[in-house]
C-alpha positions as CSV (number, residue, x, y, z in Angstrom):
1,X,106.3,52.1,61.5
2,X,105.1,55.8,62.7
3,X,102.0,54.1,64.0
4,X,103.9,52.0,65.6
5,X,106.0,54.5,67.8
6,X,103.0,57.0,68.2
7,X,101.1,53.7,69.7
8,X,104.3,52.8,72.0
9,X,104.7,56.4,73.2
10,X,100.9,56.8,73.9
11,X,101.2,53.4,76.1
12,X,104.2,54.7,78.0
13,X,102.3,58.3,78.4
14,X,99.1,56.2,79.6
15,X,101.5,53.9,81.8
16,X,103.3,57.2,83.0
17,X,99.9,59.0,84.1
18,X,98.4,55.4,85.3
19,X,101.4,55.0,87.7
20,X,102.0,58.9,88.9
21,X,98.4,59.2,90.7
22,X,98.3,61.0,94.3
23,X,96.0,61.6,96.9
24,X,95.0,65.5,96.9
25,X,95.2,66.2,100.7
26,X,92.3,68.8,100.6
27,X,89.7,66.7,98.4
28,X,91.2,62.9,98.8
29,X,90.6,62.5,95.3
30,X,93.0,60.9,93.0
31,X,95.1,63.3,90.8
32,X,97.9,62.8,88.0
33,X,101.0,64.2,89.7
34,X,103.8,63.9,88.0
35,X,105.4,66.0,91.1
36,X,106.3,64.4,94.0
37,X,106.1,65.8,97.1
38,X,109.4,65.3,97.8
39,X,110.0,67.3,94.6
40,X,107.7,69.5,95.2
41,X,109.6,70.4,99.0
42,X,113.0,70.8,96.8
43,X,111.3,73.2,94.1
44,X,110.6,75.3,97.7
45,X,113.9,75.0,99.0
46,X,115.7,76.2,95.6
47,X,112.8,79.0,94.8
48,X,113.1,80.9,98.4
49,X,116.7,82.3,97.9
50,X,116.2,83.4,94.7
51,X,112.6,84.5,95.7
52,X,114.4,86.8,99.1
53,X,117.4,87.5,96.6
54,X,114.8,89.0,93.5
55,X,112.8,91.3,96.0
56,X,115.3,91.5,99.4
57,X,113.3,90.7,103.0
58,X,111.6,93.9,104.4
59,X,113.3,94.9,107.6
60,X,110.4,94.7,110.6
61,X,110.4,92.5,112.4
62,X,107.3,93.1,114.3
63,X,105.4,92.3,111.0
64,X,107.6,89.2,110.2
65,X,106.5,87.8,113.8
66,X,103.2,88.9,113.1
67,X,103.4,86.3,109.8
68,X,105.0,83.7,111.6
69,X,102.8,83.6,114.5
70,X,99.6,83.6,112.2
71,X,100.9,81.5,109.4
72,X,102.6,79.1,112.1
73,X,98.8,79.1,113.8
74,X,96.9,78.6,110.4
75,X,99.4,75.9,108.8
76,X,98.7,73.3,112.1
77,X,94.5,73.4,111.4
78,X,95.3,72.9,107.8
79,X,95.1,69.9,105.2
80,X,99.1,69.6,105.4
81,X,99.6,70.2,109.1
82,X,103.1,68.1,108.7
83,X,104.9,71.1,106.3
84,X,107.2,73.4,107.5
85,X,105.9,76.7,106.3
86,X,107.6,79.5,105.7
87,X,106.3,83.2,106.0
88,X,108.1,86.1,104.5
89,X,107.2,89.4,104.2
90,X,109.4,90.8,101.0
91,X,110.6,94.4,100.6
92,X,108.1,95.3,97.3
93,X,105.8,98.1,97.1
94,X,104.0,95.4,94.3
95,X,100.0,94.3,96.4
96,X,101.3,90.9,96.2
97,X,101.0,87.7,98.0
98,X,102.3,84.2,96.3
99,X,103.2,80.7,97.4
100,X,105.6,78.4,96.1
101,X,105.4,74.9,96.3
102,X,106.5,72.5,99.6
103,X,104.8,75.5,101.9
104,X,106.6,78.7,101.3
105,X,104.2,82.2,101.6
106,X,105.7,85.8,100.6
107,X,103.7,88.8,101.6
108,X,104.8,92.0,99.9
109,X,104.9,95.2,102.0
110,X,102.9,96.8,99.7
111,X,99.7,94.5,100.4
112,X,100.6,94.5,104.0
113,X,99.8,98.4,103.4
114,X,96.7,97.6,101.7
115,X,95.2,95.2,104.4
116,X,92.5,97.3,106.8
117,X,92.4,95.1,109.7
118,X,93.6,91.4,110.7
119,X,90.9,89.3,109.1
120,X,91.6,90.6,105.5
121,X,95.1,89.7,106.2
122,X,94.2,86.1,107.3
123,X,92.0,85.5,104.5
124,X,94.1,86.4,102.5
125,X,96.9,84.1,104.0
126,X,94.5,81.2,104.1
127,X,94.1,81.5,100.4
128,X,97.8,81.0,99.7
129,X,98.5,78.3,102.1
130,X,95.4,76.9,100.1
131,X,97.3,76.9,97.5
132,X,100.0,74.7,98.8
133,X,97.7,72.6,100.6
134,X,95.7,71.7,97.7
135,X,99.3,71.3,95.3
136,X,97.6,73.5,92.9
137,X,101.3,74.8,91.8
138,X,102.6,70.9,91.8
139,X,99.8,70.3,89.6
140,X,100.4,73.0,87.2
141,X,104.1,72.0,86.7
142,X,102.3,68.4,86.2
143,X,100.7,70.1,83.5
144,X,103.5,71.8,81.7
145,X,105.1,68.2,81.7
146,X,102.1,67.1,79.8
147,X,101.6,69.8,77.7
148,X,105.7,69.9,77.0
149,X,105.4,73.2,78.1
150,X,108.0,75.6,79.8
151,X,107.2,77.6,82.3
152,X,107.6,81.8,81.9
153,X,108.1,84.5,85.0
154,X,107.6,87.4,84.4
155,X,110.1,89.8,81.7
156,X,109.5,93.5,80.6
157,X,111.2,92.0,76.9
158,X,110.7,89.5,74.6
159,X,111.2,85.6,75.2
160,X,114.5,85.9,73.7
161,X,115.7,88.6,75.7
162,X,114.8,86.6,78.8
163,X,117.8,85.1,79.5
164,X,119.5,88.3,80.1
165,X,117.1,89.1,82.5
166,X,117.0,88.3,86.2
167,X,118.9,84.8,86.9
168,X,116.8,84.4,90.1
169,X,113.7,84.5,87.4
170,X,114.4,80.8,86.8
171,X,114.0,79.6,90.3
172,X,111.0,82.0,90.1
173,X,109.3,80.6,87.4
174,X,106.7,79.1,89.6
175,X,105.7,82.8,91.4
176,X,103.5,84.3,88.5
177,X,101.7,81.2,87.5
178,X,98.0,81.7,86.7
179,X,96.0,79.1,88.5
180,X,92.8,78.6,86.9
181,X,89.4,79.2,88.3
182,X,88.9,76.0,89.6
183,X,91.7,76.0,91.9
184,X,91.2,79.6,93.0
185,X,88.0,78.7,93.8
186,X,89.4,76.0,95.8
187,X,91.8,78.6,97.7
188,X,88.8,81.1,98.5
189,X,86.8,78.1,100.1
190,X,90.0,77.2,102.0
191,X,91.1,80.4,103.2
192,X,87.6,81.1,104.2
193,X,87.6,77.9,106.0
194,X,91.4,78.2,107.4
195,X,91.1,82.1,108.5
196,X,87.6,81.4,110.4
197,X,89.3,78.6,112.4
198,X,91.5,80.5,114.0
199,X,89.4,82.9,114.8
200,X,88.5,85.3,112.1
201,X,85.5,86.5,110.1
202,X,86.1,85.7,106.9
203,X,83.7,88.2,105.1
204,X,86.4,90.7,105.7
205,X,88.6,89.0,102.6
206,X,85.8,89.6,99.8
207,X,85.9,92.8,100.9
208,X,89.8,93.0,100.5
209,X,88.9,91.9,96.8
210,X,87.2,94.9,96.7
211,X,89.8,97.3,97.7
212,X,92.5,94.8,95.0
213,X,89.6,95.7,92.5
214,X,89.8,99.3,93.3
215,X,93.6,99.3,92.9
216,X,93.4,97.8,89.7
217,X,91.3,99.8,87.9
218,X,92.7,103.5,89.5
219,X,96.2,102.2,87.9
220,X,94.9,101.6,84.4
221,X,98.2,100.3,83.1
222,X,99.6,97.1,84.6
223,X,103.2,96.7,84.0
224,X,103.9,94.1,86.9
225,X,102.9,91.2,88.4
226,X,100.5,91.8,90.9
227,X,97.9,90.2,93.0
228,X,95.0,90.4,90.5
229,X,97.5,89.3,87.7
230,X,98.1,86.2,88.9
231,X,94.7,85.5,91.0
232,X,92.0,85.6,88.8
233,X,88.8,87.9,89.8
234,X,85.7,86.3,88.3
235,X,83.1,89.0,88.4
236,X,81.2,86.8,91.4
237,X,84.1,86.2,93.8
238,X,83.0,88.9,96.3
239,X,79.3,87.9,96.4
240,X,80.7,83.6,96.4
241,X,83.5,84.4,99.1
242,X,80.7,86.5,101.2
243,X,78.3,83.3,101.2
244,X,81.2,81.1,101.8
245,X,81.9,82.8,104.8
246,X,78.0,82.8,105.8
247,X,77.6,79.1,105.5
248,X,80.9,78.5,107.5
249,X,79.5,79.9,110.5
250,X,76.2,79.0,109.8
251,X,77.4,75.2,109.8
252,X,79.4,76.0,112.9
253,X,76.9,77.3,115.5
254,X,77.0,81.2,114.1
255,X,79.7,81.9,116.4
256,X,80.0,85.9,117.6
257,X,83.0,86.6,118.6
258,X,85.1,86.2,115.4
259,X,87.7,88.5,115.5
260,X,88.2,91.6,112.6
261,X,91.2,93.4,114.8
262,X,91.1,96.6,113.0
263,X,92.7,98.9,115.4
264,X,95.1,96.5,116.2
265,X,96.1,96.2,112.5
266,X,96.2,99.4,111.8
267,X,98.4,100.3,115.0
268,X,101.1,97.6,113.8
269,X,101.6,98.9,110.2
270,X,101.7,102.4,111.2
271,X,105.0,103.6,109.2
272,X,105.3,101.0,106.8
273,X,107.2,102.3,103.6
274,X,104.4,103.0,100.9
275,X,105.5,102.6,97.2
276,X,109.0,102.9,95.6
277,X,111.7,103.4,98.5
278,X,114.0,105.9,97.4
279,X,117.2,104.9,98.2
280,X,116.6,101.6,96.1
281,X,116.7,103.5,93.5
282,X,114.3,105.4,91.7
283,X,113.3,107.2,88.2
284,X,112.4,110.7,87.4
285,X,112.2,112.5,84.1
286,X,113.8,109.8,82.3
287,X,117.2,109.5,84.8
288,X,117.4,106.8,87.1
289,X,119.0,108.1,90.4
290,X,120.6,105.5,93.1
291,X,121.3,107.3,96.1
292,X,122.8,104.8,98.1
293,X,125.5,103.9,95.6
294,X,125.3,107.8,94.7
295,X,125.2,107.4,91.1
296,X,122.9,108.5,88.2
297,X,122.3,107.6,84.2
298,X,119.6,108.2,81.6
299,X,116.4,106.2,81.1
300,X,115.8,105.8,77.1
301,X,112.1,108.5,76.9
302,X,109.5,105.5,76.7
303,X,110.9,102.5,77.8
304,X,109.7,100.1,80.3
305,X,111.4,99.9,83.5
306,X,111.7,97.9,86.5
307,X,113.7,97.9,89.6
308,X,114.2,95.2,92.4
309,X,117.4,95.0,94.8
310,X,119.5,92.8,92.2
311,X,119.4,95.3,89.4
312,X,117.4,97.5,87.4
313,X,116.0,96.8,83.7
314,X,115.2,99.0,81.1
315,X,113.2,97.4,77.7
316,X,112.8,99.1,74.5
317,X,108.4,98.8,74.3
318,X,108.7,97.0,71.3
319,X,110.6,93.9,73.5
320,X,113.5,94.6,70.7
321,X,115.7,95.3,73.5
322,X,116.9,95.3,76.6
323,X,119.4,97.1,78.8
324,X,120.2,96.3,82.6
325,X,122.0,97.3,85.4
326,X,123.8,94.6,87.7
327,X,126.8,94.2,89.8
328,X,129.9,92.5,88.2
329,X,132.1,89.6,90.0
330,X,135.7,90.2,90.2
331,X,138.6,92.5,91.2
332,X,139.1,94.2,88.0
333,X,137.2,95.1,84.9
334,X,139.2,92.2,83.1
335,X,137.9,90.0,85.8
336,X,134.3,91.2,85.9
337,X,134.2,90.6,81.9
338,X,135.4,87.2,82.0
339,X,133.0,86.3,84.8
340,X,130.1,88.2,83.1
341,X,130.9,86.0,79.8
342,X,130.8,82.7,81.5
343,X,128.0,83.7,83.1
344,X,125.8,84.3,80.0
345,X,127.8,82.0,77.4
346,X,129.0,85.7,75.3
347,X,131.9,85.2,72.8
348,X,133.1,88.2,72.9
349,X,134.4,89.9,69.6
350,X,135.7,93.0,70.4
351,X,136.8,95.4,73.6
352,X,138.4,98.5,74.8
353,X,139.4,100.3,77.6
354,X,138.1,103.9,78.2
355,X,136.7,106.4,80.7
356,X,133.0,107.1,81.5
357,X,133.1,110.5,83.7
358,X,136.3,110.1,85.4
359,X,135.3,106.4,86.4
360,X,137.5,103.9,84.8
361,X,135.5,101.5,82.0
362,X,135.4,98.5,79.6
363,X,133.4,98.3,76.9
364,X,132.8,95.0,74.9
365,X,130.9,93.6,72.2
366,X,129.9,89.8,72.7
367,X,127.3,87.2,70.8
368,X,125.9,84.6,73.2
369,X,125.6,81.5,70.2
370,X,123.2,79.3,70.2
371,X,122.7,76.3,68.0
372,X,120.2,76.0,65.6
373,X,117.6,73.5,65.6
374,X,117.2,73.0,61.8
375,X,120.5,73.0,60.9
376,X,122.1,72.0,63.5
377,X,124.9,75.0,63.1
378,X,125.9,77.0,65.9
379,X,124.7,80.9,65.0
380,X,124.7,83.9,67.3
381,X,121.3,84.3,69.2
382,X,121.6,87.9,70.6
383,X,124.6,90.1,70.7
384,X,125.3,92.0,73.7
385,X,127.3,95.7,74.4
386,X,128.2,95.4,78.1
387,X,129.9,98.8,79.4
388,X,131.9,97.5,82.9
389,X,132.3,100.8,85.2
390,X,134.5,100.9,88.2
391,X,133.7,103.0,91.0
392,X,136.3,102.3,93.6
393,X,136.0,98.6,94.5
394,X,132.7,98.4,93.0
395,X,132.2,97.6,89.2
396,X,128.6,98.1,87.5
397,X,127.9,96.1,84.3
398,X,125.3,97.9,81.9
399,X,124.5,95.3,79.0
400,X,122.5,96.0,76.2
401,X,121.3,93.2,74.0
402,X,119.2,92.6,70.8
403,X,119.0,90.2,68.3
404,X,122.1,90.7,65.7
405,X,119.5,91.9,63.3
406,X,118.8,95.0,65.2
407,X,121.9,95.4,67.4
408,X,123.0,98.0,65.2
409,X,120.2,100.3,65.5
410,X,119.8,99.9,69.3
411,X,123.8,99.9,70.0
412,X,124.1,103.7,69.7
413,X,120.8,103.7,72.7
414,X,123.2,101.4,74.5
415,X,126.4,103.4,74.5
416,X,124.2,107.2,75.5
417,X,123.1,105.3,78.8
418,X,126.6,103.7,79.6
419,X,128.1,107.5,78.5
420,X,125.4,109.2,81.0
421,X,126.8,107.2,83.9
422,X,127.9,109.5,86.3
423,X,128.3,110.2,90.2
424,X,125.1,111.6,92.1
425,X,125.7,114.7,93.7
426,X,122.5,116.4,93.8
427,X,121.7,116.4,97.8
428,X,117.7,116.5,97.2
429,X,118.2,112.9,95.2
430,X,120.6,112.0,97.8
431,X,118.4,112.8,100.9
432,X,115.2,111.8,99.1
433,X,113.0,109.9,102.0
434,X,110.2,107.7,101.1
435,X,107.0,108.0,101.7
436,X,105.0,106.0,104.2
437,X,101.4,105.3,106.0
438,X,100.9,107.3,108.8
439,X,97.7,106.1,111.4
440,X,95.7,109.2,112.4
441,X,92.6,109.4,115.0
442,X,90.4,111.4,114.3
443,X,89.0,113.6,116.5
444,X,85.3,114.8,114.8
445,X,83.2,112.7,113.1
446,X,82.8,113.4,109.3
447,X,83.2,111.7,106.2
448,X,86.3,110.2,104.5
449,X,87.1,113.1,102.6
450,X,87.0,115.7,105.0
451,X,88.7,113.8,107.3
452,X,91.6,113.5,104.7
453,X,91.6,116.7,103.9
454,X,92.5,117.9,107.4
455,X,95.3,116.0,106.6
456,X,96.4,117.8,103.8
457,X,95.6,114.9,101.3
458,X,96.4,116.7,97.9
459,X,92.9,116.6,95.9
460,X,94.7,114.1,93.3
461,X,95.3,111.7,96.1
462,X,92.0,111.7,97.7
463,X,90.9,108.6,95.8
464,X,94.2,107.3,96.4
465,X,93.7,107.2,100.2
466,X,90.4,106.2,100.0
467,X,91.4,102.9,98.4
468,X,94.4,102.6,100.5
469,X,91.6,103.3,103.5
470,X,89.2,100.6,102.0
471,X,86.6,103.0,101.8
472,X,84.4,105.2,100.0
473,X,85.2,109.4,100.3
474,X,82.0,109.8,101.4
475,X,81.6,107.2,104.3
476,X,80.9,108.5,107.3
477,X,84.2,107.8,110.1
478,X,83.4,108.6,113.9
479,X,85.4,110.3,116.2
480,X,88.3,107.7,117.8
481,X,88.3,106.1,114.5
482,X,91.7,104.8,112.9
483,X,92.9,105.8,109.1
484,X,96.0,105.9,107.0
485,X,97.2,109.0,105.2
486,X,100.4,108.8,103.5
487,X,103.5,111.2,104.8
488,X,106.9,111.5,104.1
């Protein structure tokens, strides 16, 4: 009888694959595709709010035209001409740039800071529309349904703690999947291709690899998602994407006037916020300040944080743990904990009302249950201490949550952040400005570093600058030349 059914459900697998075969537009070649591409438009459509939601649009609109006029441009000459892109530039000091399926592109500000000219840029856009051209993340989510396997974004705590985590993650699943080196291969040759037909030499993208390279190993540590995460950087790709480029104008007459638009670039990103802005919040010395909602609390010494426009996280290292800042729904602190247990399926066991620094407070204890899958009996999968604060019409939720087994050694950790809530008054925190790239000319020819220096570049950011430059410290810059430096 068992090798009965394991025979019937291998036929209806082999009848499912046999019948869900598509034309890849970029090779022509039949592929399983459990996706359609009517699917595959709807994943798009229900990703992009939560995608603009998780990291919040950046507010230029010069650059966003910029992206719409060269994405616009590149999406007609490519394999899916009938798609109506999308271009965003997103407010994240992350060197990003992602696609989503049915022809959505996001650009993080942060990478826009990092591109040297035009060309790197459109290489770099070419690659990610290659992406979507080619299906590669249709074909990935035709591989999880294969593999019965779920897709992860991307969590500073344990799988189990996940849930408590962003709720835009799940319509973001599909942003930090890792495409194999097959299909990034594919979206090197096509950006190559793609950039250099409208114009630009695409050379100037292996060298952006370079600079990504750079980044990378300056950091050391890599606690999010960023371009190199999520694109692979076989130790070849700057020599392959160089030839590439070589053989595409080789097999199209050696054209000369493809376009690099350095100065131009350079010009158009001339204040662009570099790194964490400020007044999204920011931590120092283990206290997380928020000048705009002007209030402060304490970071737990050596946990992971991150930060985006929704809320801010905070995980013990051990992924034990997890404690999170958010807005609450509702009109009252009664309200806000209703709405905040319907929103994560919490039981709630016990409450009280109290007062955290003159604001008005609620504190509850809650286990989100979860049935098991061996016995079938419904048992409490992480419990959860959620402090609600009200600050005029405003109410903060700080939850803390950890699996039963440990929520009483972490629940003391929970209630010293919720207790350390209080109003920012310091005016330095308040008025704190961020930084951002400032173009210079120079006006003597000298290397890099000197040049830097008569900038007052701080020595421990010469290297810094360099990268952000794309350049070496000592490479000699003329006189009229263009270069970032980094100013408040």
């Amino acid at each position: 009888m068992k090798s009965r059914i394991l025979f019937l459900s291998g036929s209806l697998a082999a009848a499912l694959l046999f019948n869900s075969c598509a034309t890849n537009p970029v090779t022509g070649k039949k592929e399983v595709m459990l996706v359609s591409e009517g699917q595959e438009l709807a994943m798009g459509q229900q990703s992009d709010p939560a995608v603009t939601a998780q990291f919040g649009l950046y507010p230029d609109q010069k650059l966003q035209n910029f992206i719409n006029e060269k994405g616009k441009q590149m999406g007609a000459i490519s394999h899916r001409p009938e798609l109506a892109y999308n271009f965003r530039i997103v407010d994240s000091p992350v060197i990003n740039a992602f696609a989503v399926p049915g022809g959505y592109v996001y650009f993080t500000r942060g990478i826009m800071a990092h591109f040297n000219n035009e060309a790197q840029f459109a290489g770099v856009l070419g690659h990610e529309i290659g992406h979507v051209t080619a299906r590669h993340s249709a074909k990935q989510q035709t591989n999880a349904i294969i593999g019965q396997v779920g897709l992860v974004g991307a969590m500073i705590a344990s799988p189990k703690l996940a849930q408590f985590g962003d709720q835009a993650m799940q319509g973001m699943q599909l942003l930090f999947l890792k495409f194999g080196r097959d299909d990034e291969s594919q979206s090197d040759e096509l950006g190559v291709q793609y950039s250099s037909k409208i114009g630009y030499d695409a050379a100037q993208m292996a060298d952006f690899f370079q600079t990504l390279q750079r980044e990378q190993e300056a950091s050391g540590a890599d606690p999010i998602p960023d371009f190199l995460s999520t694109h692979p950087n076989p130790a070849d790709r700057y020599n392959r994407v160089h030839q590439l480029a070589d053989q595409w104008k080789a097999s199209n007459g050696n054209p000369t006037n493809l376009k690099i638009n350095r100065d131009q670039y350079l010009r158009m990103i001339d204040g662009i916020v570099y790194g964490e802005d400020p007044k999204q919040g920011f931590v120092e010395n283990n206290v997380f300040y928020h000048p705009e909602l002007k209030f402060r609390f304490p970071v737990p010494a050596g946990w992971k944080h991150q930060n985006t426009p929704q809320q801010f996280q905070m995980a013990d290292p051990g992924g034990k743990a997890l404690q999170m800042l958010m807005l609450a729904p509702g009109n009252s602190l009664e309200e806000a904990a209703q709405a905040l247990a319907k929103q994560f399926s919490l039981q709630p066991t016990d409450s009280k009302k109290t007062t955290i620094n003159n604001f008005p407070a609620l504190a509850f204890v809650a286990d989100q249950v979860q049935q098991d899958q061996q016995t079938g009996q419904q048992v409490a999968g992480v419990r959860a201490l959620t402090y609600l604060i009200q600050d005029g019409k405003t109410i903060f939720a700080l939850i803390g949550v950890s699996a039963p087994t440990d929520f009483d050694g972490f629940a003391p950790q929970f209630t010293s952040v919720a207790q350390g809530f209080q109003r920012l008054t310091d005016s330095e925190k308040l008025n704190r400005q961020p930084e951002r790239v400032r173009i210079k000319k120079l006006t003597l020819r000298s290397n890099l570093e000197t040049a830097l220096r008569r900038y007052n570049v701080p020595e421990k950011r010469l290297n810094e600058m360099a990268i952000l430059n794309g350049m070496q410290l000592n490479d000699q810059v003329d006189a009229g030349s263009l270069i970032k430096v980094v100013e408040k």
